[in-house]
C-alpha positions as CSV (number, residue, x, y, z in Angstrom):
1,X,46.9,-3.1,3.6
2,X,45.6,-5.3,0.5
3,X,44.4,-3.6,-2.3
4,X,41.3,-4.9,-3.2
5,X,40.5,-6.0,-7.0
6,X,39.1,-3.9,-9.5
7,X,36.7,-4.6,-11.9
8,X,36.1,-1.5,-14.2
9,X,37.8,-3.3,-17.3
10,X,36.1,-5.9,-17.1
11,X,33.7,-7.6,-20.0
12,X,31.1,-8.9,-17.8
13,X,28.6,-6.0,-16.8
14,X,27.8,-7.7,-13.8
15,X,31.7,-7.5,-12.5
16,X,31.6,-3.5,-13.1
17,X,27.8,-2.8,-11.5
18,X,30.0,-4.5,-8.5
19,X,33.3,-2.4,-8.7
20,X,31.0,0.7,-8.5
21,X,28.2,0.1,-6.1
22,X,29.0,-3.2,-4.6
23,X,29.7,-2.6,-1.3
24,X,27.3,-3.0,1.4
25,X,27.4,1.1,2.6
26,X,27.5,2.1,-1.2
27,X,24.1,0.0,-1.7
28,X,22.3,1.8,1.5
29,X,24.0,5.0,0.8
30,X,22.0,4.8,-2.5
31,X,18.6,3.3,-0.7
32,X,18.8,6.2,1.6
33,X,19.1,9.2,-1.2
34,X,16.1,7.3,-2.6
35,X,14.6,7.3,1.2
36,X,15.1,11.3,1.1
37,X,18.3,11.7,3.0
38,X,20.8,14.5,1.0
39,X,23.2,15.7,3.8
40,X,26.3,14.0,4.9
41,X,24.6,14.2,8.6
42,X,21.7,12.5,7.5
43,X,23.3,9.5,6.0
44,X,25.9,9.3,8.8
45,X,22.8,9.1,11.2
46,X,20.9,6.8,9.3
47,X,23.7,4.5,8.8
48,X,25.5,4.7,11.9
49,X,28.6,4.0,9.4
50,X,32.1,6.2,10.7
51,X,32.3,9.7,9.3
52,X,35.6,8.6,7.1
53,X,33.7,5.6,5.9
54,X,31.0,7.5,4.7
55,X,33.2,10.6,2.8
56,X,35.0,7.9,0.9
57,X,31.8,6.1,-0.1
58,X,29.9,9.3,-1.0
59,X,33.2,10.6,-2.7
60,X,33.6,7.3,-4.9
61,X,29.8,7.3,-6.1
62,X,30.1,10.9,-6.6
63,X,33.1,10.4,-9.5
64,X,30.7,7.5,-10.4
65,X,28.5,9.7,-11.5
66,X,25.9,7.9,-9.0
67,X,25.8,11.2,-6.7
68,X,25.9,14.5,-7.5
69,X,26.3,17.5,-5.2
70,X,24.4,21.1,-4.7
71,X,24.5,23.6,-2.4
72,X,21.9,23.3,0.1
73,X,18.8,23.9,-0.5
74,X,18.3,26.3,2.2
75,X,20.6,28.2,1.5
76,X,23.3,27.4,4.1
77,X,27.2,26.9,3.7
78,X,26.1,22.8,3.7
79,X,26.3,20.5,0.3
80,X,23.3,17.8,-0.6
81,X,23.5,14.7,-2.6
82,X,21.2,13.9,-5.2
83,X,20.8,10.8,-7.4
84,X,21.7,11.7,-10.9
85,X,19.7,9.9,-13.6
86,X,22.7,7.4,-13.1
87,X,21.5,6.7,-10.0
88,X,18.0,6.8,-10.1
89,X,18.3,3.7,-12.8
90,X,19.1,1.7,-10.0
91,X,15.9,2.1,-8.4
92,X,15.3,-1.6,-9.5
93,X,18.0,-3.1,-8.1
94,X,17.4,-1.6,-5.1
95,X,13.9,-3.0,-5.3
96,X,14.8,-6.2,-6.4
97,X,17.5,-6.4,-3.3
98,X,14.5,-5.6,-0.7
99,X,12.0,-7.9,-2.2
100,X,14.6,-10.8,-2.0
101,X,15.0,-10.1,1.5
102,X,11.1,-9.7,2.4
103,X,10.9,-13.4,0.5
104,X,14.1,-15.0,2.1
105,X,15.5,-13.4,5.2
106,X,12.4,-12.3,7.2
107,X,10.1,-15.0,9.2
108,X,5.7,-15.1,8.4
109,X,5.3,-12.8,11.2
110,X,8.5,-11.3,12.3
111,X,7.9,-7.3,11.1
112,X,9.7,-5.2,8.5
113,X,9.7,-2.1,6.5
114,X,7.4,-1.9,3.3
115,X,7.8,-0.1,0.0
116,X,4.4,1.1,-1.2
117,X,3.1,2.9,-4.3
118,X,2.7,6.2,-2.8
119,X,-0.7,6.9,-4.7
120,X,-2.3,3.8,-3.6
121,X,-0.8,2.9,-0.3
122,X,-0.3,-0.7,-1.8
123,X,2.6,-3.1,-1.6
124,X,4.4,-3.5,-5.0
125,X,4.3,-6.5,-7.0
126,X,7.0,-8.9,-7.1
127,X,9.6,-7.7,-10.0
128,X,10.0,-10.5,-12.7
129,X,12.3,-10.3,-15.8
130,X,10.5,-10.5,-18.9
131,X,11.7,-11.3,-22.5
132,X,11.5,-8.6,-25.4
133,X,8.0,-10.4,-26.2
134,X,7.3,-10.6,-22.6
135,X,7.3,-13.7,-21.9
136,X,8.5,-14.8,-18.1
137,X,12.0,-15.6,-17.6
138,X,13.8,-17.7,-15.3
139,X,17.1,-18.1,-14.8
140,X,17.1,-21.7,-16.8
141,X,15.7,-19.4,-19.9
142,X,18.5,-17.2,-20.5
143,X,22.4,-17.6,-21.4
144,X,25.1,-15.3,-21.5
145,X,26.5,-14.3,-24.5
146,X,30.6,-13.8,-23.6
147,X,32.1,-11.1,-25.5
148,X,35.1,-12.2,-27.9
C-alpha cells in the first residue's frame, strides 16, 4: 500500500487545511455534524461510507481537534461527536464549498438542497472575500506572501 503524502510541516496553510480535512468523507463528515448528526450511526447512515472508513475518519478529526466526543446525551452506553470551536470555524468553508457547487455543478432547474438563515427562511448571500478596508477582492487582487 502507498503511503500517501503529508502535509502538516508544510509553510503554505493551504497544504495543512488539506492534510487535515481534505478528503472527501472528512469534508461531509464535518457538513453533517453541522447538519445535526453526533452518533457514529448517524453519519454511517447519512453517508453510506463503510463502517472502517468512517472510524478512521472520525478518529483522525478527533486528534485534529475538529471533533470532540461525549457521552450521549441520553444517557446510554453510546458516544456523540461534536464540533469543537476548531471545527465550527470551518463553517465557511463549508459554505463556500456548497455555494460553488449551487453556481457551477447544478443546472437552472435541476433541484438541490438549500442553506437558509434559520430566522428568516431566506437563502444566504453569496460569500465574497473582503480586504481589511473592505473592499472586494478577487483572486487578481491578492498575492501570497512565501514564508522565508
Amino acid at each position: 500500500m502507498v503511503e500517501r503524502t503529508r502535509f502538516d510541516d508544510s509553510d503554505c496553510p493551504v497544504a495543512r487545511s488539506v492534510d487535515t480535512i481534505g478528503d472527501w468523507w472528512s469534508l461531509l463528515i464535518v457538513r453533517d455534524a453541522f447538519d445535526g448528526s453526533r452518533r457514529f450511526g448517524e453519519f454511517q447512515r447519512g453517508l453510506g461510507v463503510a463502517k472502517n472508513i468512517l472510524a478512521t475518519r472520525l478518529r483522525h478529526l478527533t486528534a485534529a481537534g475538529v471533533l470532540d466526543t461525549a457521552p450521549a446525551s441520553d444517557g446510554s452506553a453510546y458516544r456523540e461527536y461534536m464540533l469543537t470551536e476548531k471545527g465550527k470555524a470551518l463553517f465557511p468553508v463549508i459554505v463556500a464549498l456548497r455555494q460553488w457547487g449551487e453556481q457551477t455543478l447544478f443546472g437552472a432547474d435541476e433541484p438541490h438542497s438549500e442553506l437558509v438563515d434559520r430566522r428568516q427562511g431566506r437563502p444566504l448571500r453569496a460569500l465574497e472575500v473582503r480586504s481589511a478596508d473592505g473592499r472586494r477582492l478577487d483572486a487578481d487582487d491578492t498575492i501570497v506572501h512565501k514564508v522565508d
